[in-house]
TORKOL-4160 file (C-alpha; in steps of 0.2 Angstrom, whole numbers, padded with zeros to 4 digits, m for minus):
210
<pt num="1" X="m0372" Y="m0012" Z="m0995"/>
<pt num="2" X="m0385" Y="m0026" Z="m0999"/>
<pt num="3" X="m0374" Y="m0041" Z="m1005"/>
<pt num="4" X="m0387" Y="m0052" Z="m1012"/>
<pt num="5" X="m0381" Y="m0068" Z="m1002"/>
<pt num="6" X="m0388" Y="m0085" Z="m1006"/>
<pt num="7" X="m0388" Y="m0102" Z="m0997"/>
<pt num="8" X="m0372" Y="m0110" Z="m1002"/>
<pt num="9" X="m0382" Y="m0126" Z="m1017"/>
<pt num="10" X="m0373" Y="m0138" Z="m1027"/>
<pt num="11" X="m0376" Y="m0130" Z="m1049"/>
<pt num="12" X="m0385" Y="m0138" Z="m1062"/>
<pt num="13" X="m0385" Y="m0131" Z="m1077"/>
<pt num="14" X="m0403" Y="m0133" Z="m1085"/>
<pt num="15" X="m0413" Y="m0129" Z="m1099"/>
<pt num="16" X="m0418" Y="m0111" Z="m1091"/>
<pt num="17" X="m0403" Y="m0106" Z="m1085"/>
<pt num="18" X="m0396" Y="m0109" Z="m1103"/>
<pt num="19" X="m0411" Y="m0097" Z="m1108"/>
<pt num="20" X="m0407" Y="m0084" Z="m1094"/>
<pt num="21" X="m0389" Y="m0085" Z="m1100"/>
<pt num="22" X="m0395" Y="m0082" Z="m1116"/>
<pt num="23" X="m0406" Y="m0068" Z="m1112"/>
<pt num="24" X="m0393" Y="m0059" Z="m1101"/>
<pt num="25" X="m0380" Y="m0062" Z="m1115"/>
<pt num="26" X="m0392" Y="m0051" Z="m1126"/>
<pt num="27" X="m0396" Y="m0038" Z="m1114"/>
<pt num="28" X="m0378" Y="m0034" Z="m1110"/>
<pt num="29" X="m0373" Y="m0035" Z="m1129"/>
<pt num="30" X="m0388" Y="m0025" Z="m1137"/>
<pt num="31" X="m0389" Y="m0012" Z="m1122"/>
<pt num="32" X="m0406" Y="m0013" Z="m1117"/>
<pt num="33" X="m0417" Y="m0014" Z="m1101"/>
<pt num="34" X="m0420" Y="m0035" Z="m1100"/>
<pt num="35" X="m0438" Y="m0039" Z="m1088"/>
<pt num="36" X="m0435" Y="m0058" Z="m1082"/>
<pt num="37" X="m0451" Y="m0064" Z="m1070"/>
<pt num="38" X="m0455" Y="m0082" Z="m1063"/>
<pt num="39" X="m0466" Y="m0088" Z="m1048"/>
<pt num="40" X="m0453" Y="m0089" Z="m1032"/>
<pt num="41" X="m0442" Y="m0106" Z="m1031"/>
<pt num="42" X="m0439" Y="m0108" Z="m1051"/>
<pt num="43" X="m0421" Y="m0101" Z="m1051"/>
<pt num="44" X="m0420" Y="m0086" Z="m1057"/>
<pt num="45" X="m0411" Y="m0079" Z="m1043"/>
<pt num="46" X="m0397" Y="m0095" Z="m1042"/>
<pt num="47" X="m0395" Y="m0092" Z="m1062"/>
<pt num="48" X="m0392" Y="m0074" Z="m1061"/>
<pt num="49" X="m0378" Y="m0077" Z="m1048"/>
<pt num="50" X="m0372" Y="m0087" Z="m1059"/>
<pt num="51" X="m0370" Y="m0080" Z="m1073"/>
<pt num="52" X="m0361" Y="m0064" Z="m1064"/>
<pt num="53" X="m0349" Y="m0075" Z="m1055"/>
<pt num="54" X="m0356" Y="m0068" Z="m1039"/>
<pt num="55" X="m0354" Y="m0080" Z="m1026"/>
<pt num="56" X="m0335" Y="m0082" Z="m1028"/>
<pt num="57" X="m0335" Y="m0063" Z="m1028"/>
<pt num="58" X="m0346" Y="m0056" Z="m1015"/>
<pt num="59" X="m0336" Y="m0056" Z="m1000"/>
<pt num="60" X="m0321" Y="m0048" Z="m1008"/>
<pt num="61" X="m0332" Y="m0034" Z="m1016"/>
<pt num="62" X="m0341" Y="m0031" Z="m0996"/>
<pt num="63" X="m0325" Y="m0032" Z="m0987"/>
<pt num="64" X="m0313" Y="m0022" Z="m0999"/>
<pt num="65" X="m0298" Y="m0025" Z="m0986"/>
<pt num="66" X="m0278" Y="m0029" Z="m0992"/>
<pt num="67" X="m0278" Y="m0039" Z="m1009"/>
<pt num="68" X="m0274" Y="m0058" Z="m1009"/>
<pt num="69" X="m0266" Y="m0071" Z="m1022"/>
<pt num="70" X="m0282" Y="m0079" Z="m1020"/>
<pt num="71" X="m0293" Y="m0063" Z="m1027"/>
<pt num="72" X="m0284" Y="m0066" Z="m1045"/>
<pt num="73" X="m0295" Y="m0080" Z="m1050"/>
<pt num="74" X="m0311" Y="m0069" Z="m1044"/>
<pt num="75" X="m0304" Y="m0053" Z="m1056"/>
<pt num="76" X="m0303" Y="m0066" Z="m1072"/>
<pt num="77" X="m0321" Y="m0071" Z="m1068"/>
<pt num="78" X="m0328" Y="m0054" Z="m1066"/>
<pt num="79" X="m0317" Y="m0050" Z="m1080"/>
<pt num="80" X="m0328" Y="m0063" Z="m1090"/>
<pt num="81" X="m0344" Y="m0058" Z="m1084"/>
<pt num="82" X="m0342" Y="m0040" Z="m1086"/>
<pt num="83" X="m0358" Y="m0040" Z="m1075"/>
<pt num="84" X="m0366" Y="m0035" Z="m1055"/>
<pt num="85" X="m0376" Y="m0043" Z="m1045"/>
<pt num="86" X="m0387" Y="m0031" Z="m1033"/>
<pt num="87" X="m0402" Y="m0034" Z="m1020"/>
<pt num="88" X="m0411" Y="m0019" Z="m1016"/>
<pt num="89" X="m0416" Y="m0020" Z="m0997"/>
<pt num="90" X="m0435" Y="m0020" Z="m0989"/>
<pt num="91" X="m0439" Y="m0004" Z="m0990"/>
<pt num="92" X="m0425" Y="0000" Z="m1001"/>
<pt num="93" X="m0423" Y="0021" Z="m1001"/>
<pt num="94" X="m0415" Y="0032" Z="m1014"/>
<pt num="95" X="m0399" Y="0036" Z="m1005"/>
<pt num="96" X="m0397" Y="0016" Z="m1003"/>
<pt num="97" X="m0396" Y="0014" Z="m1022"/>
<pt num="98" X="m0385" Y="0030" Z="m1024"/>
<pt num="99" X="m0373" Y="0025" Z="m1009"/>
<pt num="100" X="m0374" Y="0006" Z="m1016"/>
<pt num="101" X="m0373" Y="0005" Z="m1036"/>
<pt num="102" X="m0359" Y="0016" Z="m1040"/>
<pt num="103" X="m0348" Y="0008" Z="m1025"/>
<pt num="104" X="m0351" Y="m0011" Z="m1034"/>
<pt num="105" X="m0349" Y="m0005" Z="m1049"/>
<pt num="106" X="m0335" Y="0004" Z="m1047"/>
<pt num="107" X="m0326" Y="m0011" Z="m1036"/>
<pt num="108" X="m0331" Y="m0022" Z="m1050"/>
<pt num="109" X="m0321" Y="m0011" Z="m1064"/>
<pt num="110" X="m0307" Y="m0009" Z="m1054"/>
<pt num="111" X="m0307" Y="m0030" Z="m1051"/>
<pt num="112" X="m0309" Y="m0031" Z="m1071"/>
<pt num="113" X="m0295" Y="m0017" Z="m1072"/>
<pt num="114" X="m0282" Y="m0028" Z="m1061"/>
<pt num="115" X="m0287" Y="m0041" Z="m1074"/>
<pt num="116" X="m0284" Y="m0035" Z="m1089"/>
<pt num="117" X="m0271" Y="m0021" Z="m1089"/>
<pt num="118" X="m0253" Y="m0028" Z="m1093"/>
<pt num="119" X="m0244" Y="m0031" Z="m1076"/>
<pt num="120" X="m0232" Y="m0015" Z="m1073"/>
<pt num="121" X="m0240" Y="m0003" Z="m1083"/>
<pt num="122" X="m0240" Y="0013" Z="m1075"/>
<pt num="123" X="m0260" Y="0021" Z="m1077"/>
<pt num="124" X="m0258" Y="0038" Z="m1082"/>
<pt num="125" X="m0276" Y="0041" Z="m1090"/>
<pt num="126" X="m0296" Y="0037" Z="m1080"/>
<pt num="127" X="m0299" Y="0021" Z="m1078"/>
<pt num="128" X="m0308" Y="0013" Z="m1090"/>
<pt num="129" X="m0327" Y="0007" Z="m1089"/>
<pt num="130" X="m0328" Y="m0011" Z="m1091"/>
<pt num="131" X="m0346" Y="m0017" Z="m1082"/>
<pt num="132" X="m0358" Y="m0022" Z="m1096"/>
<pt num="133" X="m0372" Y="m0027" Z="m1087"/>
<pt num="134" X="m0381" Y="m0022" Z="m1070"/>
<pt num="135" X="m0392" Y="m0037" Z="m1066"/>
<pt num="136" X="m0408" Y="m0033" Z="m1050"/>
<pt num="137" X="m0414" Y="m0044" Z="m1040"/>
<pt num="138" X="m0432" Y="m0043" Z="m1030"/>
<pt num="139" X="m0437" Y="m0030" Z="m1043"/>
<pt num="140" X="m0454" Y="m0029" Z="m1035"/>
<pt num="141" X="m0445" Y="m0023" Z="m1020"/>
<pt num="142" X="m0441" Y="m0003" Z="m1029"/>
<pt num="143" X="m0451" Y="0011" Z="m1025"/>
<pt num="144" X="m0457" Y="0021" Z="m1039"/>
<pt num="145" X="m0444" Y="0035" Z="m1036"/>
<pt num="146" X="m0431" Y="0018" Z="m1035"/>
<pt num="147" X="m0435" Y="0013" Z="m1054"/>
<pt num="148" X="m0433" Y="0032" Z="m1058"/>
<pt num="149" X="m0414" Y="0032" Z="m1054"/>
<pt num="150" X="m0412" Y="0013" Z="m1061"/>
<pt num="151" X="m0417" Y="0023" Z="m1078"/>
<pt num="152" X="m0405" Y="0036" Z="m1078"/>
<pt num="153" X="m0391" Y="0025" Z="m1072"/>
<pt num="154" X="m0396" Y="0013" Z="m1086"/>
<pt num="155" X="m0395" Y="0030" Z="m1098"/>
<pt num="156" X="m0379" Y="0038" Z="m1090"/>
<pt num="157" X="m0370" Y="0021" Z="m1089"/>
<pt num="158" X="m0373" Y="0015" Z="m1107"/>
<pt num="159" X="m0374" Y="m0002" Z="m1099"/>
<pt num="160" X="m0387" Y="m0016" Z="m1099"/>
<pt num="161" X="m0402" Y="m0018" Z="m1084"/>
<pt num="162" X="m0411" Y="m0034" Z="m1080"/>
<pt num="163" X="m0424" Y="m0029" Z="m1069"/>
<pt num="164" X="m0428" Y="m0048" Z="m1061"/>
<pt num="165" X="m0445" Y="m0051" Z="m1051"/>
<pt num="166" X="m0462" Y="m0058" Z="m1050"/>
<pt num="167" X="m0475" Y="m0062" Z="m1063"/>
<pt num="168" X="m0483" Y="m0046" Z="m1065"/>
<pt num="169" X="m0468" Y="m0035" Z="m1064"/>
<pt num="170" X="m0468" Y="m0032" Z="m1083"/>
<pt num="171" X="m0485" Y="m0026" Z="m1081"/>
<pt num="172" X="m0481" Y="m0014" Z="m1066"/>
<pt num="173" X="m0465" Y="m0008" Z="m1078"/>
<pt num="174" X="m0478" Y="m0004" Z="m1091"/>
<pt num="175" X="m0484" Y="0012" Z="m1081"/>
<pt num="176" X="m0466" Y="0021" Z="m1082"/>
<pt num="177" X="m0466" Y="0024" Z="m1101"/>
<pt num="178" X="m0450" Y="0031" Z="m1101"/>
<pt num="179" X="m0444" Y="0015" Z="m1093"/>
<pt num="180" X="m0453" Y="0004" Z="m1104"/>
<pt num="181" X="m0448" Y="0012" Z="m1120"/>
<pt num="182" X="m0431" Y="0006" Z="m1116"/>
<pt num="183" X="m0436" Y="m0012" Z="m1112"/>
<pt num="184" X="m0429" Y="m0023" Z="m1128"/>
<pt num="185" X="m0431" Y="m0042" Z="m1120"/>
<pt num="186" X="m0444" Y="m0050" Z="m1109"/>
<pt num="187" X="m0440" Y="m0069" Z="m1100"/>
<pt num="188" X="m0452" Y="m0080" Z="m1092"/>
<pt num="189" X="m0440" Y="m0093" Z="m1080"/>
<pt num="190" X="m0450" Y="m0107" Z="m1078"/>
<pt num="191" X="m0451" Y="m0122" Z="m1068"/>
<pt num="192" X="m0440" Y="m0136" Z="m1071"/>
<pt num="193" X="m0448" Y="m0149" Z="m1084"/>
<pt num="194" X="m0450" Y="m0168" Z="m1077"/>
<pt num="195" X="m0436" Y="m0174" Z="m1084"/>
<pt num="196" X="m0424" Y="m0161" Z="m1076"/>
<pt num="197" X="m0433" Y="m0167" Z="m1060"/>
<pt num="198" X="m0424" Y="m0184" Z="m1059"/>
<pt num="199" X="m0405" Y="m0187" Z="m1061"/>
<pt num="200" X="m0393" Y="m0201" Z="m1056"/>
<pt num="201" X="m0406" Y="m0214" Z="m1055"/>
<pt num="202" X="m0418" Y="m0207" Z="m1046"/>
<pt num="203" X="m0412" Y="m0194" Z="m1037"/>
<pt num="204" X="m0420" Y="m0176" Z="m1035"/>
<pt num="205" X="m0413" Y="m0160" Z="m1042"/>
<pt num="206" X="m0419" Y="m0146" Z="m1029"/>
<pt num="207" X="m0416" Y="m0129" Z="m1039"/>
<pt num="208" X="m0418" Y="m0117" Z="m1025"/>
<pt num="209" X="m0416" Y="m0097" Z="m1025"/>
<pt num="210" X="m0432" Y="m0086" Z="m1030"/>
């Protein structure tokens, strides 16, 4: 299963992420396909992260061995986030998606489950459904019969999509009309401005991550 790891970086919250959050906050709430593209090294990869609470919940959701005291923290951000993070792979085939999305997901409501459900109550009905948001990185990376299943995921799911790569992507997205006809918001990340550049005196904010 692709976990999406990045370089362990210090956060600073600038103006784009402030709009990414913004843009993922509308995505997950109105329902709809989101298309976020920016040139590599702006951040778009670092805010996503982010905003899912991914990197404090990654190696729990990859490992899946015996619970800890420790996980409680990660179920209240999940629980916040109500979000996953996913990376297709290189190549990245159908059975990869089908084997991989359902498994996050589906760790991810049981995180959000151990959360919110009243300690001791006994579950005597489905689990409920609480991810709101799947959130694609390296967009560019899906193969045509790739994006196909990302659609009817997004449509059996009833969740929100953010489809997150290149500039260009929205126009590639443009040729699946069924896609596209469910694509609600469009968000250009872009560089940080100068005077994000320079903090403390001088020093230099790197915002790494594609």
């Amino acid at each position: 299963m692709a976990d999406g790891s990045a370089r362990a970086t210090s956060f600073i919250s600038t103006q784009e992420h402030r709009r990414f959050t913004e843009f993922a906050n509308a995505v997950r709430k109105h329902r709809y396909i989101g298309l976020c593209h920016g040139t590599a090294g702006v951040g778009k990869t670092l805010s996503a992260r982010r905003y899912a609470r991914w990197d404090g919940a990654v190696d729990l959701l990859m490992t899946w061995g015996a619970r800890q005291a420790s996980d409680l923290k990660i179920y209240a951000d999940l629980a916040r986030a109500r979000a996953v993070f996913y990376t297709p792979t290189v190549g990245s085939t159908l059975r990869e998606l089908r084997q991989d999305l359902p498994r996050l997901i589906d760790r991810v409501d049981i995180c959000i489950d151990q959360h919110v459900r009243p300690k001791d109550q006994i579950v005597v009905s489905p689990r409920k459904h609480f991810v709101e948001l799947l959130i694609v990185d390296e967009a560019d990376r899906l193969s045509n019969t790739g994006l196909e299943y990302l659609r009817d995921l997004f449509d059996r799911q009833g969740i929100g999509l953010i489809l997150i790569g290149m500039p260009g992507i929205e126009k590639r997205m443009e040729r699946y009309a069924q896609l596209f006809s469910r694509v609600g918001f469009a968000h250009q990340y872009r560089p940080l401005q100068d005077q994000e550049l320079t903090v403390n005196g001088g020093a230099k904010v790197g915002h790494s991550a594609a």
